[in-house]
C-alpha positions in Angstrom: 148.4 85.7 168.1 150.2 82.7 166.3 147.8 80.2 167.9 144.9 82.2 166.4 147.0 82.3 163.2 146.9 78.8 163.2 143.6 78.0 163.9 142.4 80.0 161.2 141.4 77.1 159.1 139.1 75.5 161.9 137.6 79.3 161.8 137.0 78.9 157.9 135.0 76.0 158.8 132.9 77.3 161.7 132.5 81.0 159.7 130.6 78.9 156.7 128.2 77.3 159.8 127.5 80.6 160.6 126.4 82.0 157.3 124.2 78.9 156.9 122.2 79.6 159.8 121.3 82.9 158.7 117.7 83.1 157.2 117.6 85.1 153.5 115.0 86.5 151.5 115.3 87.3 148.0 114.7 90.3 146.2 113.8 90.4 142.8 116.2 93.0 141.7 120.0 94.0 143.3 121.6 96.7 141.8 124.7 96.5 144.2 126.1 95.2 147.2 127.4 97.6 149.7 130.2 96.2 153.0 130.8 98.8 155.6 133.3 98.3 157.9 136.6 100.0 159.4 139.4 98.1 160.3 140.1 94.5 160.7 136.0 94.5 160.2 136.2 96.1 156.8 138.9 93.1 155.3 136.1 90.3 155.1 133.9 92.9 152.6 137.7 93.3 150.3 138.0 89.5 150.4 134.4 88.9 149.0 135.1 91.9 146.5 138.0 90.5 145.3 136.4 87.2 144.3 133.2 88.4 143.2 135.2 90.1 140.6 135.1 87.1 138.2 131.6 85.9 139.8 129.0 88.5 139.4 128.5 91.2 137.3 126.9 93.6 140.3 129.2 96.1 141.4 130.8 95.3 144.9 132.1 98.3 147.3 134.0 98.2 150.8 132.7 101.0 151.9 135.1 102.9 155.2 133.2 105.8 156.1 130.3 107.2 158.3 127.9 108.1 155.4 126.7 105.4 152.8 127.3 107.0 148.9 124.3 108.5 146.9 124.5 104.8 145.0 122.9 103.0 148.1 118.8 102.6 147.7 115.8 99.9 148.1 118.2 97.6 145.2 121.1 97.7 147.4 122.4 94.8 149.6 124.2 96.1 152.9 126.3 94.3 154.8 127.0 96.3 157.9 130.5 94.4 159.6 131.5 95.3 163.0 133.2 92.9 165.1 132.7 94.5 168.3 129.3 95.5 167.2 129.9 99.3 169.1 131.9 101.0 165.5 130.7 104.5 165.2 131.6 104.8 161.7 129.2 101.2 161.3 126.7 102.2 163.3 125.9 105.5 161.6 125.9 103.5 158.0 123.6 101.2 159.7 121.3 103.9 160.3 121.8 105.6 156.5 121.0 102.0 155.1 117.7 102.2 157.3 116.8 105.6 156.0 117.3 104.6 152.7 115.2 100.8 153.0 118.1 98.9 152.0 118.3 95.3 152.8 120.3 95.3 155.6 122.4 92.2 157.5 124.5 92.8 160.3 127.7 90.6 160.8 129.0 91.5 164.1 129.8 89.7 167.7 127.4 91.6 169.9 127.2 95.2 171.2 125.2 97.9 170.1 124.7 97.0 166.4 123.4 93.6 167.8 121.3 95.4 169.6 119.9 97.4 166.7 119.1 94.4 164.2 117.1 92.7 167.1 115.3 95.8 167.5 114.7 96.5 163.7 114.3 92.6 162.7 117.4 92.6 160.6 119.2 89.7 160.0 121.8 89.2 162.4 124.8 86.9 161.4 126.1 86.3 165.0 130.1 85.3 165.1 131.9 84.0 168.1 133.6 87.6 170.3 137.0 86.9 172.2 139.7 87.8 169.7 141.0 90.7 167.7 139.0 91.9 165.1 141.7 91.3 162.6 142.7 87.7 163.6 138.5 87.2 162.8 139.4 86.7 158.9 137.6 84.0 158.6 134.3 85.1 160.4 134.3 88.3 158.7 134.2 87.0 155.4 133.0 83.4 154.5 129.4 84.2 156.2 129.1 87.0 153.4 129.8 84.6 150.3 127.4 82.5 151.5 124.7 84.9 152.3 125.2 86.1 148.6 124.7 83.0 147.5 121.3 82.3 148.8 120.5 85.2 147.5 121.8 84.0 144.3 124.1 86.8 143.5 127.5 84.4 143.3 128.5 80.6 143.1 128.8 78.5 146.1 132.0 78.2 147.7 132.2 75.7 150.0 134.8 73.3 147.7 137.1 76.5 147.1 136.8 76.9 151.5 137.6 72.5 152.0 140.7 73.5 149.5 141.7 76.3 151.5 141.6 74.5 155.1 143.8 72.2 153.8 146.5 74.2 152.0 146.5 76.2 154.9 147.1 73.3 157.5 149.7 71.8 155.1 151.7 74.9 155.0 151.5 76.4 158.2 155.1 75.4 159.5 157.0 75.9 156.4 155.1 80.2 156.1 156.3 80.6 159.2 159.8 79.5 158.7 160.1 81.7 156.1 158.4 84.4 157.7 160.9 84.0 160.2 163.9 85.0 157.8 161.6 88.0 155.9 161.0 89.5 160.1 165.0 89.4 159.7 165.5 91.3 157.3 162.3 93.8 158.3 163.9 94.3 160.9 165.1 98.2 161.2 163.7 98.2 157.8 160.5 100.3 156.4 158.6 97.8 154.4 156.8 98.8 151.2 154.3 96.2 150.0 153.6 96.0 146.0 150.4 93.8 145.2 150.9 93.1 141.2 147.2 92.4 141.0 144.2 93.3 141.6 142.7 89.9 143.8 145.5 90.8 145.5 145.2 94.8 146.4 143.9 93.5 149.8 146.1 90.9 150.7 149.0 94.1 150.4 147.0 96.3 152.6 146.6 93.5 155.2 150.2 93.3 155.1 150.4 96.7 156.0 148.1 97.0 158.9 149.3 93.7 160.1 152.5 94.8 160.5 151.1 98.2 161.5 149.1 96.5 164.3 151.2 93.6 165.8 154.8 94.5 165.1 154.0 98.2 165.2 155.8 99.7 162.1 155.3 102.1 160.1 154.6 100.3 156.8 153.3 100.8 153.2 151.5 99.2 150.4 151.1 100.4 146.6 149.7 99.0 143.3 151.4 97.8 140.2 151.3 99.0 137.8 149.9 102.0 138.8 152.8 103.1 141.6 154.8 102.9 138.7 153.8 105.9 137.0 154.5 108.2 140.1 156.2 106.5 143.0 158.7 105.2 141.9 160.0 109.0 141.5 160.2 109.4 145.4 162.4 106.5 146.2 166.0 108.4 147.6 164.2 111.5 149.0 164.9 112.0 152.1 168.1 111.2 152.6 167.8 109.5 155.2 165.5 106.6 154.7 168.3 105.4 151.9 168.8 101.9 152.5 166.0 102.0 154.9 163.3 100.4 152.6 162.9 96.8 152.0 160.5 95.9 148.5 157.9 93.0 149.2 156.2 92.0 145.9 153.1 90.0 145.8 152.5 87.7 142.8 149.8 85.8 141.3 150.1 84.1 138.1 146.6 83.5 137.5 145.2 86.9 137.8 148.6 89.2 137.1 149.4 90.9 133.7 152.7 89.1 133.5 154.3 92.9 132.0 153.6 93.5 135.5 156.1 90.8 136.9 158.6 92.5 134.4 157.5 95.7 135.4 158.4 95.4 139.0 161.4 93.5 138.2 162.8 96.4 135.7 161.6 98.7 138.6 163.2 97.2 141.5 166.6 97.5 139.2 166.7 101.0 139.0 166.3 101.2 142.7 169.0 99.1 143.7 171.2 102.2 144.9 167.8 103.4 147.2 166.3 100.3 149.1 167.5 97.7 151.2 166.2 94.9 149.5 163.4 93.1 147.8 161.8 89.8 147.6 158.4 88.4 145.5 156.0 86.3 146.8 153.8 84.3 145.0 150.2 82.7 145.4 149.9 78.8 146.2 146.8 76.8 145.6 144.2 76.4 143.2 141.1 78.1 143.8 141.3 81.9 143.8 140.1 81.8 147.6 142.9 79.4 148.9 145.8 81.9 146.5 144.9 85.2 148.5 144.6 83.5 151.7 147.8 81.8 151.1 149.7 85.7 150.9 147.6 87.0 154.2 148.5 83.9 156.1 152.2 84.1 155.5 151.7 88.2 155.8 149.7 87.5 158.7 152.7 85.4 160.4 155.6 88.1 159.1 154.0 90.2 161.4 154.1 88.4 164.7 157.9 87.0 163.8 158.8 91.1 163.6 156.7 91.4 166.5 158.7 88.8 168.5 162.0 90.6 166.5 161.1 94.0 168.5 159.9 92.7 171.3 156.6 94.0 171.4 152.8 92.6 172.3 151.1 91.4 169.0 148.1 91.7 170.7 147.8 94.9 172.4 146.9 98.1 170.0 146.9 100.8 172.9 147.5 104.0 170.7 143.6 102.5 168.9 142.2 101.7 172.1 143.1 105.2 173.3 141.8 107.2 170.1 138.6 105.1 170.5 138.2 106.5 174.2 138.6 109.8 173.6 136.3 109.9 170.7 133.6 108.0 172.3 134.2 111.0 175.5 132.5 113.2 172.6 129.0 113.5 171.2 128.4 111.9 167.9 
């Protein structure tokens, strides 16, 4: 898992040669764009959402969910992301978006959705199979941007991708010292994740299912300002998880509020008798691409150091493999 961590920025790279390669045509009029996914799948679509947020005025939605929502017609632009290609909950938005004559690509390593676009002469953007969907990052979002921009729906990104190649090869070693000593104190700890923006409402929920998925902890992430209003409440019931929870914030300067900064910080001092601990992290780079990335790298690396702490498999997700058995045992 840390090698694939670390060759994330050569996957950058590659991701935007993919997305080049696949053949767009234009429609005169897009009244949305619409990524389905589940899972590590889904991520790419909440990284292009989070920067077409300041780049286009058309509403973008991750959408996690078997059927597409009433919004999705002939102006809509799917994106239908499955690594594996075999996703039920994919596969039957696939078929939705066909119903409905949507403009349709597929983003997916092979199986059964591959299958399908071939069949229906979609356009396939094909990406490299071999890892776990959630180290795929890279693939699973940069071919996106650039599809949109062919289609002229956002601005091209290829300087704001150099940029983050090379903060990320730059940093690597010094993230994953310090996501050495943050697995320390994680350790035995239950780790609630607050993203103080919204660019960054992904990057906390990455955190989450990273280290749901390769340290295999239970794990949560909220919203400032919004868990402010109503969470906060909860901290010191039960009794037992007193002392149990460790505060990670996520900051960037660029796109926060900064009453939210002094929100969390007035927050996390009236629940100094309740958690373990807290620490804020904030962006690095320039370009709103390279900032994010910079969190889900270091988040990403947190992960595998707790991993290595508990002395489990990063890799291996057998309760997921197992649930996807069983379900596939029964008819759709």
């Amino acid at each position: 898992m840390l090698d694939l961590i670390y060759h994330l920025p050569e996957q950058l790279q590659n991701a935007w040669v993919v997305g080049r390669s696949c053949s767009v045509r234009k429609r005169r009029k897009v009244d949305n764009v619409v990524i389905t996914g589940m899972g590590g799948s889904a991520i790419g679509g909440e990284i292009v959402k989070s920067l077409l947020l300041a780049d286009t005025s058309i509403p973008v939605m991750v959408w996690r969910d078997y059927r597409l929502p009433p919004m999705v017609g002939r102006r809509t632009v799917l994106f239908a992301s499955s690594y594996s290609g075999n996703t039920e909950e994919t596969i039957a938005a696939y078929l939705s978006g066909r119903e409905r004559g949507v403009q349709i690509f597929v983003l997916t390593s092979g199986g059964r959705l591959a299958e399908m676009a071939a069949g229906d002469g979609v356009p396939l953007i094909k990406i490299p199979s071999g890892m776990p969907p959630r180290a795929a990052i890279g693939f699973m979002s940069i071919p996106i941007l650039v599809v949109l921009n062919k289609l002229g729906l956002c601005h091209n990104y290829e300087d704001d991708i150099m940029e983050t190649e090379i903060l990320l090869k730059e940093r690597m070693n010094f993230w994953r010292r310090r996501a050495s000593a943050l697995g320390n104190f994680l350790f035995k700890q239950i780790p609630i994740i607050y993203s103080m923006s919204r660019v960054l409402d992904w990057v906390g929920y990455r955190w989450q299912c990273q280290l749901n998925e390769n340290a295999k902890v239970i794990a949560h992430h909220g919203c400032l300002p919004e868990q402010s209003h109503n969470e906060v409440m909860g901290f010191g019931a039960p009794d037992f998880i007193n002392k149990r929870i460790f505060i990670i914030g996520l900051f960037d300067k660029k796109s926060a509020h900064h009453r939210t900064l002094i929100r969390f910080q007035e927050m996390v001092k009236l629940l100094r008798g309740y958690i373990a601990g807290f620490r804020i992290y904030e962006t690095e780079g320039k370009s709103l691409l390279a900032r994010m990335f910079s969190l889900s790298v270091f988040g990403d690396l947190v992960s595998v150091m707790l991993a290595k702490q508990r002395g489990v498999d990063p890799l291996t997700i057998p309760r997921i493999d197992e649930l996807k058995g069983s379900l596939s045992r029964r008819k759709m």
